[in-house]
C-alpha atoms as an extended CHARMM CRD file, in Angstrom:
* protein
*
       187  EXT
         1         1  UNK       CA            -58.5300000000      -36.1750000000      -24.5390000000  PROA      1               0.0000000000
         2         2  UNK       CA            -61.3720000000      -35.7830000000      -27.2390000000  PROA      2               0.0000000000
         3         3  UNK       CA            -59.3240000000      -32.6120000000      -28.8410000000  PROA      3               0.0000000000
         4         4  UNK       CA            -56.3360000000      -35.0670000000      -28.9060000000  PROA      4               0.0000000000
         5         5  UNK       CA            -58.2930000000      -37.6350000000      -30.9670000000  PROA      5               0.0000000000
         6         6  UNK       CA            -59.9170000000      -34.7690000000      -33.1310000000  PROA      6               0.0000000000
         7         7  UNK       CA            -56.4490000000      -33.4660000000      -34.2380000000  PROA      7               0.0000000000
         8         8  UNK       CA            -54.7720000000      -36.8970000000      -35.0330000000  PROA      8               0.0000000000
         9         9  UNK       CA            -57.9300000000      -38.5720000000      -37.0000000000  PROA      9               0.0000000000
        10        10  UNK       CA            -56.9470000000      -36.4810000000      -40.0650000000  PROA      10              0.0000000000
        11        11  UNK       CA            -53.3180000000      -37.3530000000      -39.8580000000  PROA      11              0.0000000000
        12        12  UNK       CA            -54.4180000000      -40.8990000000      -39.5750000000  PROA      12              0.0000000000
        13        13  UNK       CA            -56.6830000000      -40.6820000000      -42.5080000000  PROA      13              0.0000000000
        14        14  UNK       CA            -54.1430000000      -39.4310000000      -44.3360000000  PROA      14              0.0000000000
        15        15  UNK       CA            -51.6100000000      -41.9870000000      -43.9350000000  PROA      15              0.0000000000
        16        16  UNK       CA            -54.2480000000      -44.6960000000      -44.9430000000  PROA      16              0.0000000000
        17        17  UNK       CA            -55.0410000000      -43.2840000000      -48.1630000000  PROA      17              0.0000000000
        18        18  UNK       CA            -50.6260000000      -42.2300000000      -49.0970000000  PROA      18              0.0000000000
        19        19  UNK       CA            -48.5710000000      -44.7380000000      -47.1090000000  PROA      19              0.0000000000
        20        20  UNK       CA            -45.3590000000      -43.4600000000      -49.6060000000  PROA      20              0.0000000000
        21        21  UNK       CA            -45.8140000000      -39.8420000000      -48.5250000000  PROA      21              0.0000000000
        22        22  UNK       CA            -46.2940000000      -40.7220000000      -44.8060000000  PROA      22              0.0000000000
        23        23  UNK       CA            -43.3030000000      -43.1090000000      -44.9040000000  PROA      23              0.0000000000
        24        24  UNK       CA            -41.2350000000      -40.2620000000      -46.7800000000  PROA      24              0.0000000000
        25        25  UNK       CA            -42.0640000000      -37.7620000000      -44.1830000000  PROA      25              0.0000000000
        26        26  UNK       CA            -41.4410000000      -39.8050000000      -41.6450000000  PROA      26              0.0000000000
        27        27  UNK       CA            -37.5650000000      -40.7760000000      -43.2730000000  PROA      27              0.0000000000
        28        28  UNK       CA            -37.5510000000      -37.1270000000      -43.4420000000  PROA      28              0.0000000000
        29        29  UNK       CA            -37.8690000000      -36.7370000000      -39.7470000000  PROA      29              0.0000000000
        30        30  UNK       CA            -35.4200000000      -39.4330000000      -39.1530000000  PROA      30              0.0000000000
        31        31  UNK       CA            -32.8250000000      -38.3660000000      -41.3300000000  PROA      31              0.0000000000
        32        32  UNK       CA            -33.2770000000      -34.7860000000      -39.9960000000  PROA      32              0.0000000000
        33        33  UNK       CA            -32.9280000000      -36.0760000000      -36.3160000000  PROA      33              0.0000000000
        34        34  UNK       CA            -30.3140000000      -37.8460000000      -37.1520000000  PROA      34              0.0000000000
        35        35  UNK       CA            -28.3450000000      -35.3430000000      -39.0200000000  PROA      35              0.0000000000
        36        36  UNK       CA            -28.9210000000      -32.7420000000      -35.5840000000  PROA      36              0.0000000000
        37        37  UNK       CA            -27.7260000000      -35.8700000000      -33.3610000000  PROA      37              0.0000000000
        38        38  UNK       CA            -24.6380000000      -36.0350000000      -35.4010000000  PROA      38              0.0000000000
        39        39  UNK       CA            -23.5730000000      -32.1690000000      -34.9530000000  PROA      39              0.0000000000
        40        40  UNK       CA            -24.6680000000      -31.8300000000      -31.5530000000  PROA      40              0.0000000000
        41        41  UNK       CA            -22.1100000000      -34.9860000000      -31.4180000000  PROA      41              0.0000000000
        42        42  UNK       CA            -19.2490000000      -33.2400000000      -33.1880000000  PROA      42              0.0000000000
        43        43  UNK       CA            -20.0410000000      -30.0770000000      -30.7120000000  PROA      43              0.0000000000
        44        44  UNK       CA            -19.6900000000      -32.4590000000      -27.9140000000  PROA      44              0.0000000000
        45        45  UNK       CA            -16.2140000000      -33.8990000000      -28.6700000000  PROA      45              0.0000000000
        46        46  UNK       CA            -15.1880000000      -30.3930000000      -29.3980000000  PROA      46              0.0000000000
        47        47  UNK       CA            -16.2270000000      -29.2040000000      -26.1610000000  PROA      47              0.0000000000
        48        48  UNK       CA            -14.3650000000      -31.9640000000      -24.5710000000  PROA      48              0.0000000000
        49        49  UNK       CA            -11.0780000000      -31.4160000000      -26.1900000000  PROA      49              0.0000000000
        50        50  UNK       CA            -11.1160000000      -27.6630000000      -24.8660000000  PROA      50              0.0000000000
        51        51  UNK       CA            -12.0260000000      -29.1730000000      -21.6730000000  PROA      51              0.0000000000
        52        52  UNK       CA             -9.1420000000      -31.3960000000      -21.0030000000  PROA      52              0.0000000000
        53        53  UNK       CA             -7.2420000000      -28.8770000000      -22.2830000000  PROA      53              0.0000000000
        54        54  UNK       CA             -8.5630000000      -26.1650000000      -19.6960000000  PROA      54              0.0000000000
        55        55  UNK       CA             -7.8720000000      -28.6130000000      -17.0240000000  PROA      55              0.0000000000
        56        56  UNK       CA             -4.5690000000      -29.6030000000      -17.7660000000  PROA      56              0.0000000000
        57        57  UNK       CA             -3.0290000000      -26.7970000000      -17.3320000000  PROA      57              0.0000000000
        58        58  UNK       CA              0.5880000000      -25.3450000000      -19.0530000000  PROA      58              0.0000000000
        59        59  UNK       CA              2.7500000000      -27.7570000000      -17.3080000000  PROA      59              0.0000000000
        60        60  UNK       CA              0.5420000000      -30.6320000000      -17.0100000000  PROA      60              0.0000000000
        61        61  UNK       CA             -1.3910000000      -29.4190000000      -13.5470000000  PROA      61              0.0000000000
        62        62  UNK       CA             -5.0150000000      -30.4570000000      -13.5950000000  PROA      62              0.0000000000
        63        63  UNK       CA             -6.8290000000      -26.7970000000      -12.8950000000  PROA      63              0.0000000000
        64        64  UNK       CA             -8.6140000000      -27.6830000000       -9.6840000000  PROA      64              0.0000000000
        65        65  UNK       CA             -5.0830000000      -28.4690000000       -8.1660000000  PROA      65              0.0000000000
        66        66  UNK       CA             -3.8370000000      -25.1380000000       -9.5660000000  PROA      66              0.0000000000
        67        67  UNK       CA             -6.7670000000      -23.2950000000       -7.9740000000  PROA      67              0.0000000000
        68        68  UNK       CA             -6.3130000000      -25.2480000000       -4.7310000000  PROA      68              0.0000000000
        69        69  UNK       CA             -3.0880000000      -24.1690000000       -4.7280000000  PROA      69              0.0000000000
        70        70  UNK       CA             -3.3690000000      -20.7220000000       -5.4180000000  PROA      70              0.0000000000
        71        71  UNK       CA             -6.3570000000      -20.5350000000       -2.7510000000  PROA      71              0.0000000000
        72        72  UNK       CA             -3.5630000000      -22.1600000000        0.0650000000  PROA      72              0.0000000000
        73        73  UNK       CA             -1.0980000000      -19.6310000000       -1.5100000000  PROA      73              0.0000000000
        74        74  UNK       CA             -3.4700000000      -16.5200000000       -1.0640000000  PROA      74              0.0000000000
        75        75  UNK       CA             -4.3040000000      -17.7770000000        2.8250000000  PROA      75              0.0000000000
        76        76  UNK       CA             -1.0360000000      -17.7090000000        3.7230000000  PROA      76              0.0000000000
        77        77  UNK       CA             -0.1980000000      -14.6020000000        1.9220000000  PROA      77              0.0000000000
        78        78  UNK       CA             -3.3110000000      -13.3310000000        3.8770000000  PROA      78              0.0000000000
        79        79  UNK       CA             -1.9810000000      -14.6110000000        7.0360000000  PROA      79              0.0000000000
        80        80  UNK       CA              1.2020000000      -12.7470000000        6.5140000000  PROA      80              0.0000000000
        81        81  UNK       CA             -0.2190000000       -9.3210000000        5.8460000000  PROA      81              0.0000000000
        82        82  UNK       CA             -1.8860000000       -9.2710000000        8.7120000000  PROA      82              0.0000000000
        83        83  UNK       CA              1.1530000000       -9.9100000000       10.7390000000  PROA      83              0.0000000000
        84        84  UNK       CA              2.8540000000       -7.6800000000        9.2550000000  PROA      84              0.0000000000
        85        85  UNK       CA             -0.0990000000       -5.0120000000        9.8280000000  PROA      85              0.0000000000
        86        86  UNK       CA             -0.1530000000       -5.9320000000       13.9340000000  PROA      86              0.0000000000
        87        87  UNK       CA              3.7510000000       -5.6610000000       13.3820000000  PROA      87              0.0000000000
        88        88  UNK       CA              3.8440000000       -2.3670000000       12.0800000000  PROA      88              0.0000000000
        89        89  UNK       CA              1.4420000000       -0.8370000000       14.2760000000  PROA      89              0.0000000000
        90        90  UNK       CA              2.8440000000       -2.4250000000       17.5310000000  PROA      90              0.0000000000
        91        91  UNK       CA              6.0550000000       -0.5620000000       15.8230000000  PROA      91              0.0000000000
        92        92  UNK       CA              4.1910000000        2.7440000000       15.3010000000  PROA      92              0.0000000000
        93        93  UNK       CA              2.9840000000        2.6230000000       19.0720000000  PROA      93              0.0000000000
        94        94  UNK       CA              6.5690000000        2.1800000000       20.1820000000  PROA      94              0.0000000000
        95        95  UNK       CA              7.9070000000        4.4510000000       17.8410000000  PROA      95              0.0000000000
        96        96  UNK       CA              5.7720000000        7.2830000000       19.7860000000  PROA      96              0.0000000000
        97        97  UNK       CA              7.4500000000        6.2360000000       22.9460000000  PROA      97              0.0000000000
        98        98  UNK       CA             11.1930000000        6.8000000000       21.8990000000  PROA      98              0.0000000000
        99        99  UNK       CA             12.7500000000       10.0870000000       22.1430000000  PROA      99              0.0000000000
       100       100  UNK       CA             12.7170000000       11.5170000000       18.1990000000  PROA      100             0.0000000000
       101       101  UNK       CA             12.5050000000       15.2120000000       18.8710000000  PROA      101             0.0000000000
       102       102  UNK       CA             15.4370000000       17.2660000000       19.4600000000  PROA      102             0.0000000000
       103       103  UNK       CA             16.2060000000       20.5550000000       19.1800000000  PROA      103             0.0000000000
       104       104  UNK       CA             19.5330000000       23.1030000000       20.8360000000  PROA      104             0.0000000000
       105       105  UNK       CA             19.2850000000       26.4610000000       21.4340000000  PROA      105             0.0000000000
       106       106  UNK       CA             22.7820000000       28.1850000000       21.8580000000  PROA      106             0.0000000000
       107       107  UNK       CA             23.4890000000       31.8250000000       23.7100000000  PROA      107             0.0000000000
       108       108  UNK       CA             25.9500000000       33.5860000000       25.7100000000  PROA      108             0.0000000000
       109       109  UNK       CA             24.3480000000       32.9700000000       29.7200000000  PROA      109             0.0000000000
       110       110  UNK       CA             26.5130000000       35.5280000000       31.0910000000  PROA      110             0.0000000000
       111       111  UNK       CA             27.3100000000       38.8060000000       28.7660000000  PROA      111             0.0000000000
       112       112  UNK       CA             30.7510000000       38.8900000000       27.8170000000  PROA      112             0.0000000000
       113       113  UNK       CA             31.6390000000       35.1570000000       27.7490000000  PROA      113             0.0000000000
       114       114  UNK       CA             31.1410000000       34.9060000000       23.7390000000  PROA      114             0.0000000000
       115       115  UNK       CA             31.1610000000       31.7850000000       22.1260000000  PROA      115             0.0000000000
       116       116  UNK       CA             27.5450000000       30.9880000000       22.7220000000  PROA      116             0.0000000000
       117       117  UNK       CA             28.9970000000       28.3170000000       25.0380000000  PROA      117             0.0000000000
       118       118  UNK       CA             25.8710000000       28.0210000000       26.9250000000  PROA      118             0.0000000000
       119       119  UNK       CA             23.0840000000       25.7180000000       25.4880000000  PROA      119             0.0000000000
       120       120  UNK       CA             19.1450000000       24.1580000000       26.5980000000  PROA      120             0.0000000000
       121       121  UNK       CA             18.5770000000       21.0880000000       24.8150000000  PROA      121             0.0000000000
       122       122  UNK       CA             14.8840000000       19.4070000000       24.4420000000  PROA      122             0.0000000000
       123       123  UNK       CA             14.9130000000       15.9560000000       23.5870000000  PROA      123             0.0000000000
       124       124  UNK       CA             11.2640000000       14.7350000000       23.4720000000  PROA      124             0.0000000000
       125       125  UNK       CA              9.2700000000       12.0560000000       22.1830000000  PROA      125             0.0000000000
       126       126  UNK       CA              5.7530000000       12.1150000000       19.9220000000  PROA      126             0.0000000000
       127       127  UNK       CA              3.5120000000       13.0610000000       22.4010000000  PROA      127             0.0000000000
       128       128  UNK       CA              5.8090000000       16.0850000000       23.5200000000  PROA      128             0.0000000000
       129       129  UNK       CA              7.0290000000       14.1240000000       26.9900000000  PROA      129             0.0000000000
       130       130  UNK       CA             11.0440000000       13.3790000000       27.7320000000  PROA      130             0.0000000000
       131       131  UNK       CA             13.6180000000       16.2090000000       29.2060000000  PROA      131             0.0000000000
       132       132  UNK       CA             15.5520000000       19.7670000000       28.6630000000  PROA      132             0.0000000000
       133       133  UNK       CA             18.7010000000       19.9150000000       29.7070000000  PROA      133             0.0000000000
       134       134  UNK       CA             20.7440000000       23.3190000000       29.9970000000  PROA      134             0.0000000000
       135       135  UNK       CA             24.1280000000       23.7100000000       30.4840000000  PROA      135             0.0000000000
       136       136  UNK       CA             25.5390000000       26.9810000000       31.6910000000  PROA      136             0.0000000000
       137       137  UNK       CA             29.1550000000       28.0900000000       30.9310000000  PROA      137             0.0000000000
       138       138  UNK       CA             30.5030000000       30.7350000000       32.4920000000  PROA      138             0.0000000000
       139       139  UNK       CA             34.2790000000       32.5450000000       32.8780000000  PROA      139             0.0000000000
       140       140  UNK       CA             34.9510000000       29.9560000000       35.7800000000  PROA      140             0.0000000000
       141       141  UNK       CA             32.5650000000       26.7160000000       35.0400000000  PROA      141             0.0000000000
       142       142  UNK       CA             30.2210000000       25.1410000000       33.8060000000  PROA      142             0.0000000000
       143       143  UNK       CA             26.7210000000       23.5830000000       35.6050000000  PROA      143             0.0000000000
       144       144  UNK       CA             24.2780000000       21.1600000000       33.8290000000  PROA      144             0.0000000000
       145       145  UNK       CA             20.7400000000       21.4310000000       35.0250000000  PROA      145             0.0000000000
       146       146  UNK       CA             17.6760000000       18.5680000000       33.6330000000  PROA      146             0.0000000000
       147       147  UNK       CA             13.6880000000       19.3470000000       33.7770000000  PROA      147             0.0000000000
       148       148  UNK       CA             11.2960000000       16.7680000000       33.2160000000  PROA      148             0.0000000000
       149       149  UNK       CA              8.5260000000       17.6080000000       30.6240000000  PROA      149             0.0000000000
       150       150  UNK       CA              5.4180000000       16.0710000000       30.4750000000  PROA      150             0.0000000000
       151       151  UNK       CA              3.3290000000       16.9890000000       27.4120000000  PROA      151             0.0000000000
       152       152  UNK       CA              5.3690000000       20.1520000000       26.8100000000  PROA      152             0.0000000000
       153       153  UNK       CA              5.1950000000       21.1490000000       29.9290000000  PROA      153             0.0000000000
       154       154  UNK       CA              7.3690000000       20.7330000000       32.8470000000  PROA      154             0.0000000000
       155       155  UNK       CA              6.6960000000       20.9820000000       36.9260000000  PROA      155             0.0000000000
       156       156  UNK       CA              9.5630000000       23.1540000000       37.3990000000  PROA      156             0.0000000000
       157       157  UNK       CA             10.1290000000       26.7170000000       35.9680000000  PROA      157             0.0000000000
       158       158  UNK       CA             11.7330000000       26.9060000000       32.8570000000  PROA      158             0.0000000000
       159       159  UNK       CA             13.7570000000       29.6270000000       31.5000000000  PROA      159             0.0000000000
       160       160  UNK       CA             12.9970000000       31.2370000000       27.7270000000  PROA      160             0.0000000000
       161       161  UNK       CA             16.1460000000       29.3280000000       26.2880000000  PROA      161             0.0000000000
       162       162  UNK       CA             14.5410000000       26.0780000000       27.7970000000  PROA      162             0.0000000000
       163       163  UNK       CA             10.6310000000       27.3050000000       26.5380000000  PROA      163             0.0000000000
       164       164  UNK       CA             12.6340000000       28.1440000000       23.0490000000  PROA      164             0.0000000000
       165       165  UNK       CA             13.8890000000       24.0860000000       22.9200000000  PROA      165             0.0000000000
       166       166  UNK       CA             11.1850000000       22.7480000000       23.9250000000  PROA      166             0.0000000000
       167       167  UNK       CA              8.7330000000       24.7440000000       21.1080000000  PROA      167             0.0000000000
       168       168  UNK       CA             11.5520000000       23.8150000000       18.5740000000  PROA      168             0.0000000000
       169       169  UNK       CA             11.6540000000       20.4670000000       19.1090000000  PROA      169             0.0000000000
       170       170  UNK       CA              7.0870000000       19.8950000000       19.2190000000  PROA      170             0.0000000000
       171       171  UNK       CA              7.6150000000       21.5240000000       16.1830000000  PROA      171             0.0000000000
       172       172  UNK       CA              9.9920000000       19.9050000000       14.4240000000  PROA      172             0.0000000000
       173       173  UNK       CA             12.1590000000       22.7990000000       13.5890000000  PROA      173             0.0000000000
       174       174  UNK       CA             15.5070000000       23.3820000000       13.3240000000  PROA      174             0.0000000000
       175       175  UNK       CA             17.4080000000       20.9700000000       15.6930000000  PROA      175             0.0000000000
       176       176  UNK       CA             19.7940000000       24.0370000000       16.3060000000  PROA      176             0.0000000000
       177       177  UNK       CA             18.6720000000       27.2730000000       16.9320000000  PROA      177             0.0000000000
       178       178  UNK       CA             21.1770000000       30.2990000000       17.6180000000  PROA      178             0.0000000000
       179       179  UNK       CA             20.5620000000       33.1000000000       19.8600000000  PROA      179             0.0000000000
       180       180  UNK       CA             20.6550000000       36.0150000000       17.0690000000  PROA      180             0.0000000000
       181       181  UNK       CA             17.4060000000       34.1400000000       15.7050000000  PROA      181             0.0000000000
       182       182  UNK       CA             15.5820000000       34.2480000000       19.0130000000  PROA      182             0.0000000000
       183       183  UNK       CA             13.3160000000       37.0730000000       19.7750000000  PROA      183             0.0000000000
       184       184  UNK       CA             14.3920000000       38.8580000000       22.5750000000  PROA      184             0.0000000000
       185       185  UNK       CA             17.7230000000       37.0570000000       23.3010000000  PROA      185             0.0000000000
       186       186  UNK       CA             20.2130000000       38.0220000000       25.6110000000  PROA      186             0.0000000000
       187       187  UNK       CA             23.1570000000       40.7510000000       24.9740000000  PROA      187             0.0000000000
């Protein structure tokens, strides 16, 4: 407290001996205050003109209701792509399940016959599973025979033209293949 009292005793001694100068310094002060009051006034209103400006909005929306209303908006649009999402994979996983892969092979079964009348058919689905069916014509008739396959692979033997489908169709190939382009194909 004593280095308080040591630093205002000249300031007091010098307003005792020149009142005019202390009260002039002392207008000074004031009229300097008052002059930063007054600007950080004008600042003021300008800041709240912007503001109610800012929170009106274009159409005359107050900006917390737009915001609120965009965050509801964005929610639901959330909402929505994620049933979509469980959508399109519960679509994906029964996509696998249908039959999508086909694929004919054509020849002659009996030499002679011409025509390549005679034709194995694999019809599978993603994962390689579904059927070949093969369907023998001959001078005199015609016999349909069907082989389950299971991964690309069936329990019962299968004959080249049936292998030949089957390959075509895990593939992806040509959904028609004729005997000329098979290795090894009968004469």
């Amino acid at each position: 407290m004593e280095w308080l009292d040591g630093a205002l005793t000249p300031v007091l001694e010098f307003i005792r001996r020149e009142p005019l100068f202390a009260l002039a310094g002392a207008l000074g002060a004031l009229l300097l205050l008052l002059l930063l009051n007054l600007a950080l006034f004008v600042r003021q209103i300008v800041i709240g003109r912007r503001q109610r400006r800012l929170l009106r909005g274009a159409d005359g929306k107050s900006l917390e209701g737009m915001l609120l209303e965009s965050t509801n908006e964005m929610a639901a649009l959330r909402a929505r792509v994620e049933r979509a999402s469980q959508a399109g994979e519960s679509n994906a996983q029964g996509l696998k399940e249908c039959l999508q892969k086909v694929s004919v092979v054509r020849y002659d079964a009996v030499v002679g016959t011409g025509g390549r009348q005679s034709f194995s058919m694999a019809v599978l689905d993603a994962e390689g599973s579904g059927i070949v069916f093969s369907a023998l014509h001959t001078r005199t008739d015609m016999r349909v025979y069907a082989k389950p396959i299971s991964r690309g692979v069936s329990p019962l033997p299968l004959t080249a033209e049936e292998t030949r489908a089957i390959a075509e169709a895990k593939a992806g190939g040509s959904p028609l293949v004729e005997q000329d382009e098979m290795p090894g194909a009968r004469q």
